[in-house]
N, C-alpha and C positions, 0 to 999 in steps of 0.2 A: 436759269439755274446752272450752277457751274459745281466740279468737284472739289473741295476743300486739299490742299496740298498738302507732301505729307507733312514739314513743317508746321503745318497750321493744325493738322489733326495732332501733331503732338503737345502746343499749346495749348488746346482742349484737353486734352487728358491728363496736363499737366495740372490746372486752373482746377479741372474736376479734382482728382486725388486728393489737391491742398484740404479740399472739406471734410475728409476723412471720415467718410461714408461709408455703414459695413454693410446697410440692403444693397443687395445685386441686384434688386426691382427698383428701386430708388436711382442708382449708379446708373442705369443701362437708360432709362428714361431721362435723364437729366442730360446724358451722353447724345443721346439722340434727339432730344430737342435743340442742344447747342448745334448739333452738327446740319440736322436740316433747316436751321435758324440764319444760318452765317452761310451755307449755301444760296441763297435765295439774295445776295451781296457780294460786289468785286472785290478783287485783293485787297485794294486800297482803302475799303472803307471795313476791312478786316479787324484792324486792331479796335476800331471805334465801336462796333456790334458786341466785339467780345469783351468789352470793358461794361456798354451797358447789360449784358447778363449775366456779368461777374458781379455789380451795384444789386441787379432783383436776384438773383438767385447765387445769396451770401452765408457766411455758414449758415449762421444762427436759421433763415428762412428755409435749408437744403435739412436740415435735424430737426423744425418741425416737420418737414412736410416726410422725412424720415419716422420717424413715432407716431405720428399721423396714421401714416400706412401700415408699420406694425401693428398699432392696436386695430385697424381695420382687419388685416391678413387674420387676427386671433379670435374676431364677430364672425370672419366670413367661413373659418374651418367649422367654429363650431357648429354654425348655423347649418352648413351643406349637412354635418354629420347629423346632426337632429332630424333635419329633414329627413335624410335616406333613413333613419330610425322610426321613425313614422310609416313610413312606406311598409314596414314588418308588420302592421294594424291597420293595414286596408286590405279589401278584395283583391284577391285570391290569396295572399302570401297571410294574412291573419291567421286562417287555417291552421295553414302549417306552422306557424307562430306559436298557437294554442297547443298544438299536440306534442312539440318539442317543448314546451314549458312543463306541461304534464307527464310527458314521461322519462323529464330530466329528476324534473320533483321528485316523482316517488323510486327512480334508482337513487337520487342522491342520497335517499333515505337508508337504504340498504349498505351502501358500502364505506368501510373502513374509513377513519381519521383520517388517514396517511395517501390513502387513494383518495380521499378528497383534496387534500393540499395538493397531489400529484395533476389529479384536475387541474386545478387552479393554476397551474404553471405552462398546460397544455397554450391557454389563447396568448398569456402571458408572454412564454416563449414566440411563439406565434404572431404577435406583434414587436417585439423585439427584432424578429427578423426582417419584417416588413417596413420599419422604420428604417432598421441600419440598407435596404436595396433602394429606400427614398433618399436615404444619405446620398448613397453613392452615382443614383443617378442624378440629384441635385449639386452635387459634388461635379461632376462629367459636366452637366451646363454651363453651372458657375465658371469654370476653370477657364471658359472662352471670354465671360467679361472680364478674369482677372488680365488673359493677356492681352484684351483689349486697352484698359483702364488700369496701370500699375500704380496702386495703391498699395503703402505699407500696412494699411489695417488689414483685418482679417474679413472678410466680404463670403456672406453666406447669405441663402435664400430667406426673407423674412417668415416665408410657409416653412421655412424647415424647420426654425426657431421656437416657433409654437409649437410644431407637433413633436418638437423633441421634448419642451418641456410639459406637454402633455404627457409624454412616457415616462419621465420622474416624475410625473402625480403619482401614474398609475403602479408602479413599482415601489413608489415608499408606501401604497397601502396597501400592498402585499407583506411586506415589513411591518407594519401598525397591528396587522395582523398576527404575527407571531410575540411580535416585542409588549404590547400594550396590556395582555393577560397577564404575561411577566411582571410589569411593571405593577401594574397594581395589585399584584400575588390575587389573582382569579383564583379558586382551588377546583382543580378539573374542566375548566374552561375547554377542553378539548372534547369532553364529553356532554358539552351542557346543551341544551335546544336551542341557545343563542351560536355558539358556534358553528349548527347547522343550517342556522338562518344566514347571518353575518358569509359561511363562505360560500353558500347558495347565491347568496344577492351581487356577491364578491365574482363570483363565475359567468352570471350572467353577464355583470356589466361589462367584463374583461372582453367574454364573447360578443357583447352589440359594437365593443368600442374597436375594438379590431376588424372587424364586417364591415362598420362606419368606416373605419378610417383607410382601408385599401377602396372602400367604392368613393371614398371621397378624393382619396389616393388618382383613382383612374381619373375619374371627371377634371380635377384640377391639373394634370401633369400634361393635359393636352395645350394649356395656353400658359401657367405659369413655369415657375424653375425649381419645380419637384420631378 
């Protein structure tokens, strides 16, 4: 096995880029299969190696196996966070599950409209932050494949992609929530037992899904580029 020159690593990144690939997990594996592919062959039989893995792996075959992997990245977050959500309804942490569900209930019962919406911004805020330090440190990885593989497209972690628009779900029905009583003229909707249901259910989930999403956060940032 010999080391590819740098000539030759820049014809590899050249050959890559043309596919115009934005996964950084896509890019970096495609990078490194060509490079330890055509290591493992002398100079001479360089051009020939890198012709037939330019014929298999062509756009068209490089953007499925790209979407492929996205919608796989968007099963496999959900699924970890479901998981760790579960884990709140087993032995020992059930428990404590139960007694913070009961006596979130019956303060949420007690206080003000306005201190519930405030609530409500509490996990909300709180996962806003937590996404934009997944940015930044998915943002810090990536920035090593951009100067590996100079590609004009824009190259972001598949995981980031998801769980960013996981947080525009979770932020326009914060929004649905103010705008939706409006729209269809509720009268008093701010006072009604629905509204206390509705930002009750709205709290929890904000709260599991930010819990979720930082222990999913931890588990995945150890092998992926979040």
């Amino acid at each position: 096995m010999r080391k590819l020159s740098e000539q030759e690593l820049e014809q590899v990144k050249k050959a890559i880029s043309a596919k115009e690939l934005t996964s950084a997990e896509i890019l970096l594996e495609i990078y490194d299969h060509y490079v330890s592919h055509l290591e493992h062959f002398e100079e001479e039989e360089f051009e020939e190696e890198l012709f037939e893995l330019e014929e298999k792996f062509n756009y068209a075959y490089c953007h499925a196996l790209q979407a492929k992997f996205i919608k796989a990245t968007k099963k496999e977050i959900f699924n970890l966070q479901w998981s760790i959500f579960k884990t709140y309804f087993t032995w020992p942490r059930f428990a404590a599950t139960i007694a913070f569900l009961v006596f979130l209930l019956s303060f949420w019962d007690t206080i003000d409209n306005r201190s519930k919406a405030i609530s409500l911004l509490l996990p909300l805020a709180f996962t806003v932050l937590l996404t934009g330090w997944i940015y930044h440190k998915s943002y810090t990885k990536v920035t090593k494949i951009k100067k590996t593989i100079l590609s004009n497209k824009r190259i972001e972690s598949s995981y980031l992609s998801t769980i960013m628009i996981q947080l525009s779900l979770f932020t326009s029905s914060f929004n649905l929530l103010i705008l939706v009583p409006k729209i269809l003229d509720i009268p008093n909707f701010m006072e009604s037992i629905f509204f206390l249901l509705v930002s009750f259910s709205l709290f929890i989930i904000y709260t599991s899904y930010s819990l979720t999403l930082f222990e999913a956060w931890k588990i995945k940032s150890k092998t992926a580029l979040i």
